[in-house]
Every structure is written in C-alpha cells, then in structure tokens.
LOLODO-753133 format. One record per atom (N, C-alpha, C, O): residue in one letter; x, y, z. Coordinates in steps of 0.02 Angstrom, whole numbers, plus 50000, padded with zeros to 5 digits. Layout:
! residues N
AXYZ...
END
This chain:
! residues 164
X498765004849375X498365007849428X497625006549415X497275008249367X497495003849459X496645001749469X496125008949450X496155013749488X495785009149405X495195013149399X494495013549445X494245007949450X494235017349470X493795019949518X493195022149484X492725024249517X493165022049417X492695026949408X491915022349412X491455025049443X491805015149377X491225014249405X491255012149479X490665010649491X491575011249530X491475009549587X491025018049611X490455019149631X491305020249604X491055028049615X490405029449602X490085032449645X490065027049531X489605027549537X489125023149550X488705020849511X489205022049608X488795020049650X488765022249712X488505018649755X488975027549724X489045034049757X488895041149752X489315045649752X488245042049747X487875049349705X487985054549759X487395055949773X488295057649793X488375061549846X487845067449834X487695068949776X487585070449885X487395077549887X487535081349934X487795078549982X487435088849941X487865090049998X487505087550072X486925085350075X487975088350132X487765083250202X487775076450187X487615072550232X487965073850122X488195065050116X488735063150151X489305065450144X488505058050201X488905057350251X489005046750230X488535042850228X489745045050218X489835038750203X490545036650271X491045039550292X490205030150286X490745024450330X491135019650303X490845014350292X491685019850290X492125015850276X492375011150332X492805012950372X492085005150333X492365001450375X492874996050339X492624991250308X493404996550343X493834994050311X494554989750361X494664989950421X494744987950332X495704982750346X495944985550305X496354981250288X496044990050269X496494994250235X496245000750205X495865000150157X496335004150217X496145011350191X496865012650131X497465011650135X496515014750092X497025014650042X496825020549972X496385024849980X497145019949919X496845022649849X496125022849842X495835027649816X495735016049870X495045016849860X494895022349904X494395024949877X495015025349949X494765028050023X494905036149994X494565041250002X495495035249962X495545042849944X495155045049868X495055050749848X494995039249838X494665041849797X493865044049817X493605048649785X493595041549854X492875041849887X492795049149921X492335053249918X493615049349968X493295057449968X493545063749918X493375069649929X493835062349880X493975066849823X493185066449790X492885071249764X492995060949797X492125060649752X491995066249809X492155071949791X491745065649875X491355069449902X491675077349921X491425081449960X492185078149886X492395085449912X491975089549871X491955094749903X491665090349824X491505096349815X490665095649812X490305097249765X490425092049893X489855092249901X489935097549980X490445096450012X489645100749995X489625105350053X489365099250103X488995094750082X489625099550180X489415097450220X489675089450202X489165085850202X490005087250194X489905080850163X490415078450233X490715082550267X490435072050245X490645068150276X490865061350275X490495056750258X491565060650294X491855052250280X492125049750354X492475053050391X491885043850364X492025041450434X492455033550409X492175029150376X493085033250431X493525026950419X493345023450483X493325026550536X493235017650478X493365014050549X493955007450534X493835003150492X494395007550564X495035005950557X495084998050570X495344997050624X494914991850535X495074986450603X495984985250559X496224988250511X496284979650603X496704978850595X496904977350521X496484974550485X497654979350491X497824979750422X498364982850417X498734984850463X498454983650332X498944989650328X498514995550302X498064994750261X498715002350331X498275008450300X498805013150312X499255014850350X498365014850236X498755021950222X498635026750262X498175025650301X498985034050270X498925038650314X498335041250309X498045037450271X497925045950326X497535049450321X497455055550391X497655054150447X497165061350374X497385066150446X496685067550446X496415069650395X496295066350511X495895067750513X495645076650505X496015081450495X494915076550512X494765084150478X494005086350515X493855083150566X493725089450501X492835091150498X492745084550464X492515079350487X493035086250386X492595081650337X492865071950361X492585066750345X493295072650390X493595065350388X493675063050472X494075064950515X493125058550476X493435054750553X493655048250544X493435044450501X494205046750594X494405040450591X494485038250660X494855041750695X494165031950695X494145030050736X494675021350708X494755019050651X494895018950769X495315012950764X494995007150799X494785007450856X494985001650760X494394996550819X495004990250801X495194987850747X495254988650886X495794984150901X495834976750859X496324973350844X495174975950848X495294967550832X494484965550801X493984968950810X494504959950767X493924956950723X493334954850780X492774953450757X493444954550863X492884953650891X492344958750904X491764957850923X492744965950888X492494971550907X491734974750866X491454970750829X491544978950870X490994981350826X491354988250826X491624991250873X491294989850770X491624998850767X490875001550787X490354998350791X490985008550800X490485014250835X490175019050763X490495021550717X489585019150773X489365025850740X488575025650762X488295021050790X488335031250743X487755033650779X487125029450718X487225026950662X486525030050756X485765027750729X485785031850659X486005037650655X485545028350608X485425032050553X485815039950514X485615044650479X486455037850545X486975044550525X487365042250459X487775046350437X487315038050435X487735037750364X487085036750320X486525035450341X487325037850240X487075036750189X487065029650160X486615026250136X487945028450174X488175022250137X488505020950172X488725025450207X488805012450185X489325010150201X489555005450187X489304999850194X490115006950165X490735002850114X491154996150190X491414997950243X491084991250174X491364987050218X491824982550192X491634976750184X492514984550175X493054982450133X493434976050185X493674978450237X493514970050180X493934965750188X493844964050261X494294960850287X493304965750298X492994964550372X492514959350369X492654954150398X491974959750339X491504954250342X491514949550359X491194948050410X491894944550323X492304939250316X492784936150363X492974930250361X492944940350405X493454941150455X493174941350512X493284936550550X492834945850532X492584948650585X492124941450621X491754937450592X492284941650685X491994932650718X491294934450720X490934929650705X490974940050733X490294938850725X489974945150672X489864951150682X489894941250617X489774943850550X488844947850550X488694953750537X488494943450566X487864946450578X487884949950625X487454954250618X488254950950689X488374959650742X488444963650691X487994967650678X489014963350652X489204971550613X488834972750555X488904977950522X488354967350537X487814970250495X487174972450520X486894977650504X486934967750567X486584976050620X486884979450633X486614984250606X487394981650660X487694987650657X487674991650616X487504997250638X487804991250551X487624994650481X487134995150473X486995001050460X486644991150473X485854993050472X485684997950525X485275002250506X485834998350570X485615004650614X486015010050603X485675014950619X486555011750583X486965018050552X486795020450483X487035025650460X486315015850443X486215019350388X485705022550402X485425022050457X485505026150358X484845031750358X484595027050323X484925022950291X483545027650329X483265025250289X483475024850220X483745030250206X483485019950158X483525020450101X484335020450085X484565022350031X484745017950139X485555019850126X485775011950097X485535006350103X486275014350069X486605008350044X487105003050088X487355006350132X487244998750090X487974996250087X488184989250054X487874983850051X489054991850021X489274991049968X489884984050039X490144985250093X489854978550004X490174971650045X490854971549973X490854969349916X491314974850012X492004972949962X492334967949993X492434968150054X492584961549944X492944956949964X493184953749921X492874951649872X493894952749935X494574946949875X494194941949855X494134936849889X493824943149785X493704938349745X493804930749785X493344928149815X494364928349780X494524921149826X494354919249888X494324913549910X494184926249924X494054924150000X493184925949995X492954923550046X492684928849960X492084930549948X491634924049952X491724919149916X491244924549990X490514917149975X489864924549967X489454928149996X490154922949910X489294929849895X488634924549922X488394926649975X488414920249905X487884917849929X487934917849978X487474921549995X488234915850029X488244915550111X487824924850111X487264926650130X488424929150080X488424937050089X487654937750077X487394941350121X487374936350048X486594936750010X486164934350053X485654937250072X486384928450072X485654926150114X485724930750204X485264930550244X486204933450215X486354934150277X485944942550269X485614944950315X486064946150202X485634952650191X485024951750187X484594955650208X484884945550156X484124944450143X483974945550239X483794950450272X484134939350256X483944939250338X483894943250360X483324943750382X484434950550381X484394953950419X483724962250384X483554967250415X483584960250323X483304963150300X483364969650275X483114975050290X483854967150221X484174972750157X483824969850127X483604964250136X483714974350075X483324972850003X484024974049953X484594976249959X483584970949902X484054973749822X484774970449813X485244971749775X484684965049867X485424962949866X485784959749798X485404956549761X486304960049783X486574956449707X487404957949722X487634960649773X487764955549665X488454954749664X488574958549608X488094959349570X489064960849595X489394965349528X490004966249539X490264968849588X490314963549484X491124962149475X491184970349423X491014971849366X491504973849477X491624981049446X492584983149487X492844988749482X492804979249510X493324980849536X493834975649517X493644970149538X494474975049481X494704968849471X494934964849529X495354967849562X494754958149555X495164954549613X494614955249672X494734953049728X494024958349656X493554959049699X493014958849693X492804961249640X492444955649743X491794956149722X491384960749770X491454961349831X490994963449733X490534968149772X489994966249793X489684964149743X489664965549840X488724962949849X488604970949898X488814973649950X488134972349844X487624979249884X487044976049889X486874971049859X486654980249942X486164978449960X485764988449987X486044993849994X484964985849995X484844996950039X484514993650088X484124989250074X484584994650120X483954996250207X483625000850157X483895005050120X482774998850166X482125003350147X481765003950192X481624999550233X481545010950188X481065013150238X480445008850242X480125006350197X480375008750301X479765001850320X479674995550300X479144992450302X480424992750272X480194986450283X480524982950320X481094985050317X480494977650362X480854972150390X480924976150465X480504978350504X481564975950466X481794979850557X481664990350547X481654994850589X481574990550469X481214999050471X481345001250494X481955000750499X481035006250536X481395010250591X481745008650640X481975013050676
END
C-alpha cells in the first residue's frame, strides 16, 4: 500500500481550507486528503470527476463532487475559492490543456498552489513547466514523492503576471 505521508505535506490545511481535486480517478489518494483536512473546521474538498474509474464517495457540506462528461470539457468552480488544486491524470488528456490551467488559475486564491499528478510514463514535465511558466505560476519544479508518478507544483502569487 502506497504511503501518503509526504504527498500530504504539501498540504498545510487551516480551518476554511478549501482544496479541488480534479482528477480520472478518485481513489486512496482522495480519501487520504480529506482525512488530512477533517480535523480543520470549515474545511472543504471539491472532486471534479472527468472520465475513469472512481471510487465511491457521498457527498457532504465538507465534500462536493461534480461529474464533467469528457476531456473537452472544463470542470466548474468559482474565482479564487480554492487554496490548492490537485490535477491527477487530466492534464495530459484533456484536448485543451492551457483552458484548464486558466481555469485553475482563476479558482485558486491568491498565493494557492497546484500540485500536476501524472504516470511517470505518460508525464513531459518540461512541456508541464514551460506551459506554468506561460500562464504565470511561479515556483514551478518536479518532485518524485509518489512511486509511478511525477508531481510538478507550481503557486499563483499575488500580483504577479495575470494577479488579480
């Protein structure tokens, strides 16, 4: 069984931490993220579903899950309402790759993260890098912290590039 614990930290929750999982499989990782955020008050997890296999999950207060039909789509969430967002096995897939990263850039809050998970084999981190640089994430890099997978984070910072 796969270990979680540094993926996690890279996830400092406080209470009202509100994180998007946009994922093709919701799975063990998905439940471990909100077991991290349960014992923050107010806290919030939003799945957005594209096509895959996923595990169950029942939605809640703390847990929304919306379903987005197919890789042309853009999933939904509001201006600057997440902290972080985790984009597991979509990137890559999805026909227009720079839409759903503006997209993420406008759903994070100033200073928010997001974490680019993808199968080691199917990953072009450089492509992933220069496309954050462009749309104007900072801090971007790669870190092999998951086995079979590579991670590239990157933060939207307040005032620079597209800013507010």
């Amino acid at each position: 069984m796969q270990s979680y614990e540094q993926f996690l930290e890279l996830i400092q929750p406080q209470p009202g931490f509100k994180v998007l999982d946009v994922t093709a499989h919701a799975d063990a990782l998905t439940e471990a993220v909100i077991a991290h955020l349960k014992p923050f008050r107010q806290h919030r997890m939003a799945l957005a579903l594209y096509p895959g296999e996923h595990q169950e999950f029942e939605t809640s207060e703390e847990l929304k899950i919306q379903e987005v039909p197919n890789y042309n789509l853009p999933f939904r969430a509001l201006p600057r309402d997440n902290d972080i967002v985790i984009i597991r096995d979509v990137f890559h897939k999805h026909t227009q790759a720079e839409r759903i990263l503006k997209s993420i850039y406008t759903t994070l809050a100033n200073t928010g993260d997001i974490i680019i998970v993808t199968k080691s084999e199917e990953a072009n981190v450089q492509e992933q890098l220069d496309i954050l640089e462009r749309l104007e994430f900072r801090s971007a890099n790669s870190i092999d912290i998951l086995d079979g997978y590579t991670l590239v984070v990157a933060k939207k910072m307040h005032m620079w590039g597209n800013g507010l």
